[in-house]
PDB file as gemmi writes it, atoms N, CA and C in Angstrom:
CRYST1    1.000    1.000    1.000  90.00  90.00  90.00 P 1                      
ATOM      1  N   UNK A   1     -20.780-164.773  49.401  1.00  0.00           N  
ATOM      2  CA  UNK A   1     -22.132-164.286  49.187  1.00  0.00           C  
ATOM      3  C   UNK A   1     -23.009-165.471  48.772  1.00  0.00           C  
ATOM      4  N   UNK A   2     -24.396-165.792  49.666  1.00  0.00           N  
ATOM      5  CA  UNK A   2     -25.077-166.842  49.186  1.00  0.00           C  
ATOM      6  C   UNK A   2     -25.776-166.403  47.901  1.00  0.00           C  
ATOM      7  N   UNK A   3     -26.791-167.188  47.669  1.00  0.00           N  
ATOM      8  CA  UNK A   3     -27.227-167.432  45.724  1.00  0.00           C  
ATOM      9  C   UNK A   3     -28.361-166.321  46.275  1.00  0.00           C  
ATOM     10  N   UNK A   4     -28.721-166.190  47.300  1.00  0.00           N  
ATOM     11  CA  UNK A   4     -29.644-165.461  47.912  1.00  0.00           C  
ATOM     12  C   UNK A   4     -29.499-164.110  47.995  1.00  0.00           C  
ATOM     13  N   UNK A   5     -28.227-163.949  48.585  1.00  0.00           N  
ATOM     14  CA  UNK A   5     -28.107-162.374  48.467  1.00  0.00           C  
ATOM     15  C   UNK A   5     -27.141-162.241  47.451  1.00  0.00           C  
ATOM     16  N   UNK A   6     -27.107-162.644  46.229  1.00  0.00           N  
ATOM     17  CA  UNK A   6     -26.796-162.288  44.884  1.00  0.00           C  
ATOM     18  C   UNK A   6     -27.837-162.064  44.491  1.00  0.00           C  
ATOM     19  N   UNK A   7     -28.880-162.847  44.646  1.00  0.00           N  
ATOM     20  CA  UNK A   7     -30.467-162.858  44.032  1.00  0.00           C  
ATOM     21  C   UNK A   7     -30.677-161.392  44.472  1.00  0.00           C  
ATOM     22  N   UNK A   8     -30.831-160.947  45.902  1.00  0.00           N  
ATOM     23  CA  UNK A   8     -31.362-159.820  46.356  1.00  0.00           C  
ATOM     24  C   UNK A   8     -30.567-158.252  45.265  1.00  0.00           C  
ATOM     25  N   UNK A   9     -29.181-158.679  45.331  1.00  0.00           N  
ATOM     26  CA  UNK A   9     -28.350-157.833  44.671  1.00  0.00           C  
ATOM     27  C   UNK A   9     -28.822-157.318  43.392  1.00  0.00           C  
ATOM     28  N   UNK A  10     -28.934-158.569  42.578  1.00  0.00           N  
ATOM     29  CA  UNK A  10     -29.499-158.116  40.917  1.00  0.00           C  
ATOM     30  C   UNK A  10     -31.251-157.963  41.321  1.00  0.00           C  
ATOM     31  N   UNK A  11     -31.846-157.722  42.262  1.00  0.00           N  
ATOM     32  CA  UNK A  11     -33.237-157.381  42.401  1.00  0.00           C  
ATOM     33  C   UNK A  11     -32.924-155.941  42.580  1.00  0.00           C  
ATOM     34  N   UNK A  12     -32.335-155.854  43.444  1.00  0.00           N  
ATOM     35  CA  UNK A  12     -32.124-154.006  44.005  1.00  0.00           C  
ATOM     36  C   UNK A  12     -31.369-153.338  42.639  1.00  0.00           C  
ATOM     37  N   UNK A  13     -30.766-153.580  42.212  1.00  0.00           N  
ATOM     38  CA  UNK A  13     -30.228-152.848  41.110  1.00  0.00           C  
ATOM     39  C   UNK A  13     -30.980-152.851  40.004  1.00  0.00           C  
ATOM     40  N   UNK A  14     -32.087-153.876  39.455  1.00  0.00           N  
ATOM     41  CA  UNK A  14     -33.198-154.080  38.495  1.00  0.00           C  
ATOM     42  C   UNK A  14     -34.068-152.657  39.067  1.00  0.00           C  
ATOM     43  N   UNK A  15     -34.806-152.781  40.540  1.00  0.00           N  
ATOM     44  CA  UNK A  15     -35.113-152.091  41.298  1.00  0.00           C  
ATOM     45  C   UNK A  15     -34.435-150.380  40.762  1.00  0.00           C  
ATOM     46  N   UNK A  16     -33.792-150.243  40.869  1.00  0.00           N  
ATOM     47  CA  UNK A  16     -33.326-148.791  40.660  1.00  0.00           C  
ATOM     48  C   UNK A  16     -33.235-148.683  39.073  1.00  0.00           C  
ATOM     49  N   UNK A  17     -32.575-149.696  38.502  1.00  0.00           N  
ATOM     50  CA  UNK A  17     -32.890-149.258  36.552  1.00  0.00           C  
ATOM     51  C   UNK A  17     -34.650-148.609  36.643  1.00  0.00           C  
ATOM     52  N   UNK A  18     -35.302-149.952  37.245  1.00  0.00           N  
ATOM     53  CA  UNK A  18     -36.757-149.296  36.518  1.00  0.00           C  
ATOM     54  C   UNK A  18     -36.873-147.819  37.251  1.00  0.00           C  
ATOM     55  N   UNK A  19     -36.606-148.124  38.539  1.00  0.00           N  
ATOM     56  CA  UNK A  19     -37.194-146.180  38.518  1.00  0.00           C  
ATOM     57  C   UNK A  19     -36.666-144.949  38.242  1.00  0.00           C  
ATOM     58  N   UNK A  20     -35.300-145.266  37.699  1.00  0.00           N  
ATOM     59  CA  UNK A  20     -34.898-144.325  36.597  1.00  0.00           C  
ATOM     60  C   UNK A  20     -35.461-144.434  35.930  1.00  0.00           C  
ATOM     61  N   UNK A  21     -35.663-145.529  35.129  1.00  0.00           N  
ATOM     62  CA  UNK A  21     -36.930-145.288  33.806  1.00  0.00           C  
ATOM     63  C   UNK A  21     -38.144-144.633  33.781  1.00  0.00           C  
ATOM     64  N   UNK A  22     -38.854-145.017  34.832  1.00  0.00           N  
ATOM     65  CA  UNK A  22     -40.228-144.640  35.161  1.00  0.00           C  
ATOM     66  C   UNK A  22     -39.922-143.151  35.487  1.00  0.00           C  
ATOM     67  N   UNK A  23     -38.693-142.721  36.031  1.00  0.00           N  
ATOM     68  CA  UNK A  23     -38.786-141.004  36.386  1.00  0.00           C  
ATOM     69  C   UNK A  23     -38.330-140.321  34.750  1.00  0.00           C  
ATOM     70  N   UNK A  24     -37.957-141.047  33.623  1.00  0.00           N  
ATOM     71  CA  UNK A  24     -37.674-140.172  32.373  1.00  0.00           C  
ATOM     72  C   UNK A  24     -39.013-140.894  31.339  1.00  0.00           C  
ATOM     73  N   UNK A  25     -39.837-141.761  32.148  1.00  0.00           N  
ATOM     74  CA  UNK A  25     -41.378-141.713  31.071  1.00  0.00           C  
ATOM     75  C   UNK A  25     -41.147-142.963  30.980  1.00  0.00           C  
ATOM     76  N   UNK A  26     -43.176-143.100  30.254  1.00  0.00           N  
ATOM     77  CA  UNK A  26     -42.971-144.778  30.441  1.00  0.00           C  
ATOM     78  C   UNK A  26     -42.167-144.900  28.874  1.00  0.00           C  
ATOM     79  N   UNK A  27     -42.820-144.370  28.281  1.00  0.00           N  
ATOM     80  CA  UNK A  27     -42.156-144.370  26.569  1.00  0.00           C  
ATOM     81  C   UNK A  27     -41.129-144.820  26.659  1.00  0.00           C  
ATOM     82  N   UNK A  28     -39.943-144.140  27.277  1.00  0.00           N  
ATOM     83  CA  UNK A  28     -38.320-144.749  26.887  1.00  0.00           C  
ATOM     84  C   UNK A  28     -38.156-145.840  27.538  1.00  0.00           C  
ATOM     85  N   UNK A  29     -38.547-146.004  28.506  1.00  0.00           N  
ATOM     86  CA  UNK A  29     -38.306-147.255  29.630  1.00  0.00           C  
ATOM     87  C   UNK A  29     -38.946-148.202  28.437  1.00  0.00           C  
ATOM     88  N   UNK A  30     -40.117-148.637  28.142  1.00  0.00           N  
ATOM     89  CA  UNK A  30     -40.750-149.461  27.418  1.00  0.00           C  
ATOM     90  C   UNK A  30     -39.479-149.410  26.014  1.00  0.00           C  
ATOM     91  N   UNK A  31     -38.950-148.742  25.658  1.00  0.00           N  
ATOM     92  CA  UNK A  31     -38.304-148.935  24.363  1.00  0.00           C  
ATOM     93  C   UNK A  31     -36.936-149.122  24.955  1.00  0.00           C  
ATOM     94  N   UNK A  32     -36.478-148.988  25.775  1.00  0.00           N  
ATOM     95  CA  UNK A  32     -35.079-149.302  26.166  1.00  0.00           C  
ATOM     96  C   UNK A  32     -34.941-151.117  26.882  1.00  0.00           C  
ATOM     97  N   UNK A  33     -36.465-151.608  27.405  1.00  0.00           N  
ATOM     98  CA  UNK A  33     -35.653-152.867  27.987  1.00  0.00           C  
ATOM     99  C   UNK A  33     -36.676-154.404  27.199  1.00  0.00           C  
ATOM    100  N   UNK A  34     -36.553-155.009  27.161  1.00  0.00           N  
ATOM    101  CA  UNK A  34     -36.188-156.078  26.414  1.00  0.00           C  
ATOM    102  C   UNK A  34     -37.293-157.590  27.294  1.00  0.00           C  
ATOM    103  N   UNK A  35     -36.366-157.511  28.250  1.00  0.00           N  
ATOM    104  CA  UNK A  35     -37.108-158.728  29.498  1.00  0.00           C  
ATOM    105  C   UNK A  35     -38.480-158.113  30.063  1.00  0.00           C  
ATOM    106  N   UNK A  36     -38.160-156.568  30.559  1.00  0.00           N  
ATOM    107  CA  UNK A  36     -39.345-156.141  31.299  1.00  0.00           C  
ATOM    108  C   UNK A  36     -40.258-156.387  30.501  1.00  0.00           C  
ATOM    109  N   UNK A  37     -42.028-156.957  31.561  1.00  0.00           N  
ATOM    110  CA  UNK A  37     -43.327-156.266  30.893  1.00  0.00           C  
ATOM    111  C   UNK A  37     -43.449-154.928  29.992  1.00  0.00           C  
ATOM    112  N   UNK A  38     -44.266-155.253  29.171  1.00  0.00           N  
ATOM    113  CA  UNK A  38     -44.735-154.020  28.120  1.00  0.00           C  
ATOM    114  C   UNK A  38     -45.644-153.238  29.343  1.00  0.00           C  
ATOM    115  N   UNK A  39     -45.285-151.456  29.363  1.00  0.00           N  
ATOM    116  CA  UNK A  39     -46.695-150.869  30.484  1.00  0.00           C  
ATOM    117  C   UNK A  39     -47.407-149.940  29.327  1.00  0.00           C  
ATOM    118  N   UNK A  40     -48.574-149.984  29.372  1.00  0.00           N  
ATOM    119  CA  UNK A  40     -49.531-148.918  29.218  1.00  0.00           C  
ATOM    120  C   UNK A  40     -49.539-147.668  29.928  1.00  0.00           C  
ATOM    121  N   UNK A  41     -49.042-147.147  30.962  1.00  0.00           N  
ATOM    122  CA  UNK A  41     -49.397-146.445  31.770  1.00  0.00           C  
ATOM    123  C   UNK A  41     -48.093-146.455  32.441  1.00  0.00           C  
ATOM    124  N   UNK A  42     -48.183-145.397  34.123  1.00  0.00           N  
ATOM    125  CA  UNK A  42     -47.269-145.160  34.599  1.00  0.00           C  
ATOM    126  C   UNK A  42     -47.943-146.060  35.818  1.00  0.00           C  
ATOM    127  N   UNK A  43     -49.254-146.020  36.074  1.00  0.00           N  
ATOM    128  CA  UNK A  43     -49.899-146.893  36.981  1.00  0.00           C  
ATOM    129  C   UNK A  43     -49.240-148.080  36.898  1.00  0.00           C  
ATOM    130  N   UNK A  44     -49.210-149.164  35.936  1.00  0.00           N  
ATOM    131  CA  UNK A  44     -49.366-150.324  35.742  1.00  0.00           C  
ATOM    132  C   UNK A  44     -47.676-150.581  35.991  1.00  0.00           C  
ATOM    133  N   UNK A  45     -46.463-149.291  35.155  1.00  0.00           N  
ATOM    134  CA  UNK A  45     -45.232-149.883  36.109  1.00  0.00           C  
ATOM    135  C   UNK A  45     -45.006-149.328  37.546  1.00  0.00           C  
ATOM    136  N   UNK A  46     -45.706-148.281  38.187  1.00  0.00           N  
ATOM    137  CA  UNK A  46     -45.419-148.450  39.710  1.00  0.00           C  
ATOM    138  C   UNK A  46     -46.354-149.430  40.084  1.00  0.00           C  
ATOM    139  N   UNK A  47     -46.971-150.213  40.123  1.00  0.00           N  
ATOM    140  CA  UNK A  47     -47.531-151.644  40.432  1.00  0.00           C  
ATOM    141  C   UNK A  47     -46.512-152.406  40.004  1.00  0.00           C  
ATOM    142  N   UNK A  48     -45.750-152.796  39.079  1.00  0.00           N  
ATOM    143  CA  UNK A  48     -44.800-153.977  38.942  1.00  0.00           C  
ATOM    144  C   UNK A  48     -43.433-153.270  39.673  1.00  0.00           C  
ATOM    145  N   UNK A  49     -43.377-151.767  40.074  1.00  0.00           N  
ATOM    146  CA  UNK A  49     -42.451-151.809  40.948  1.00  0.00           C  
ATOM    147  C   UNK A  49     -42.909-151.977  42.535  1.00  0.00           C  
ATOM    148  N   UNK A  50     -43.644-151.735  43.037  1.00  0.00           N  
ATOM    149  CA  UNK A  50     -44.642-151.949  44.304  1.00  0.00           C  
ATOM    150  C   UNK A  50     -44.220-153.775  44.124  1.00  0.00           C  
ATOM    151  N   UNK A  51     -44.527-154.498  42.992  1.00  0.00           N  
ATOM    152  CA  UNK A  51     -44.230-156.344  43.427  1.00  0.00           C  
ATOM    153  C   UNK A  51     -42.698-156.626  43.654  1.00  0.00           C  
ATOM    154  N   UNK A  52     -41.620-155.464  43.161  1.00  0.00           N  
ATOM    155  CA  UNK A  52     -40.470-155.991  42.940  1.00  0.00           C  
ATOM    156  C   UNK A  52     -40.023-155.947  43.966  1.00  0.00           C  
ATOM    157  N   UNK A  53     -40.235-154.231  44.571  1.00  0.00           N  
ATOM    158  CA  UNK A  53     -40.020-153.395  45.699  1.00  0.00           C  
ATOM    159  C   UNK A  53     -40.612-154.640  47.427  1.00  0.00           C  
ATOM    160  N   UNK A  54     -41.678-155.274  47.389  1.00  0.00           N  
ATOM    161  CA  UNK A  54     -42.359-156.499  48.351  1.00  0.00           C  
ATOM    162  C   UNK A  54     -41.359-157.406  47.795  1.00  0.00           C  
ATOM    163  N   UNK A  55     -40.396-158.178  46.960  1.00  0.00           N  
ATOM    164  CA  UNK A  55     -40.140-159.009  46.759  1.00  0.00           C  
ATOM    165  C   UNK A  55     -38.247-158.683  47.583  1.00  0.00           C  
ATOM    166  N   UNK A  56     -37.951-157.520  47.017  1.00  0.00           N  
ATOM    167  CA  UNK A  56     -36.953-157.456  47.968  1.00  0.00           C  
ATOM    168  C   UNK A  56     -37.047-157.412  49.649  1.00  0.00           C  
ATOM    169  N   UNK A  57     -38.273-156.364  49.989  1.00  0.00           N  
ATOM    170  CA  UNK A  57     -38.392-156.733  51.400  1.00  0.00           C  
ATOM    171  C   UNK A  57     -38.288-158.220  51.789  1.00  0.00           C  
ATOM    172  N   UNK A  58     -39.399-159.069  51.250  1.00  0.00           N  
ATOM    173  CA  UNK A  58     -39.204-160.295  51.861  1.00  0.00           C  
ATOM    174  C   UNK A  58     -38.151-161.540  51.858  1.00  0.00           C  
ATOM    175  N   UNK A  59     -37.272-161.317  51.278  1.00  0.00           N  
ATOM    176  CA  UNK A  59     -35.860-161.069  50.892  1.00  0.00           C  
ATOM    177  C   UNK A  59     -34.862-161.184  52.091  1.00  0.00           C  
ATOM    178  N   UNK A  60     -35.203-159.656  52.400  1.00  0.00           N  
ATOM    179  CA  UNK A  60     -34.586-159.077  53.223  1.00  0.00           C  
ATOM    180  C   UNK A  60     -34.578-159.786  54.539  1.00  0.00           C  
ATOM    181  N   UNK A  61     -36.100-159.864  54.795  1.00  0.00           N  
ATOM    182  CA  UNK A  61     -36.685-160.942  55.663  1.00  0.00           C  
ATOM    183  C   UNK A  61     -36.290-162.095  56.108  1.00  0.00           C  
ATOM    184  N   UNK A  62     -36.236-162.756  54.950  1.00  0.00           N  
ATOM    185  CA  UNK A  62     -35.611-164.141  54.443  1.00  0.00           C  
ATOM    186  C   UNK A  62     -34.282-164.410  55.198  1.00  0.00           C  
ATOM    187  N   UNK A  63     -33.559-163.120  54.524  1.00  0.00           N  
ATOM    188  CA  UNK A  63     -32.446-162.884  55.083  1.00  0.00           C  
ATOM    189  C   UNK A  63     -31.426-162.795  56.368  1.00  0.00           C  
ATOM    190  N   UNK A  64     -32.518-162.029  57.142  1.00  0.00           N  
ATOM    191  CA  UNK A  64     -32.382-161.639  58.580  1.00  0.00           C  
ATOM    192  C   UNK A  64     -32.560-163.178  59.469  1.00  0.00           C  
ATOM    193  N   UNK A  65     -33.523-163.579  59.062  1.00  0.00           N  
ATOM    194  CA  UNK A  65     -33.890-165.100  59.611  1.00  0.00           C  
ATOM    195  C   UNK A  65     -33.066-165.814  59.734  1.00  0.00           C  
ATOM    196  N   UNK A  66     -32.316-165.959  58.603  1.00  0.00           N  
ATOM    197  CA  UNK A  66     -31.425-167.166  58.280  1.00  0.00           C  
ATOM    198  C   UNK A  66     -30.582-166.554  59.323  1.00  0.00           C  
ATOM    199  N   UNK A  67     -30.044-165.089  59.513  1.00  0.00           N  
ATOM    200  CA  UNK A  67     -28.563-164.873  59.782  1.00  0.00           C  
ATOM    201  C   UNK A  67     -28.724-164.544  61.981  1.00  0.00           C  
ATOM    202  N   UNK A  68     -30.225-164.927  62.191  1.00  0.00           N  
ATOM    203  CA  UNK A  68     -30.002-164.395  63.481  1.00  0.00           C  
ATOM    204  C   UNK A  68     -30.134-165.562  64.165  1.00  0.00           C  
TER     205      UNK A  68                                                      
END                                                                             
């Protein structure tokens, strides 16, 4: 596995922690993680999942390139 699609790996699984979080409120999510941004709102973390969510696509992208 390249450093790349390890990278992609711990993105997609970050990827799914937050939107478990975001589906049981921003409250617990904000008190359960540590690294993540602080959110105000539920707006402001589906926007930092919308950048994470583009960051794996292009990734993915990245990915396909290299391997075709």
């Amino acid at each position: 596995m390249s450093r790349l699609e390890k990278t992609l790996s711990f993105l997609e699984a970050y990827n799914k922690d937050l939107e478990y979080g975001v589906s049981t409120g921003i409250e617990s999510l904000n008190h359960s993680t540590n690294g993540t941004p602080f959110f105000y709102g539920k707006h402001e973390a589906t926007e930092y999942l919308s950048e994470l969510q583009t960051l794996i696509v292009q990734i993915k992208i990245q990915l396909n390139e290299k391997s075709a």
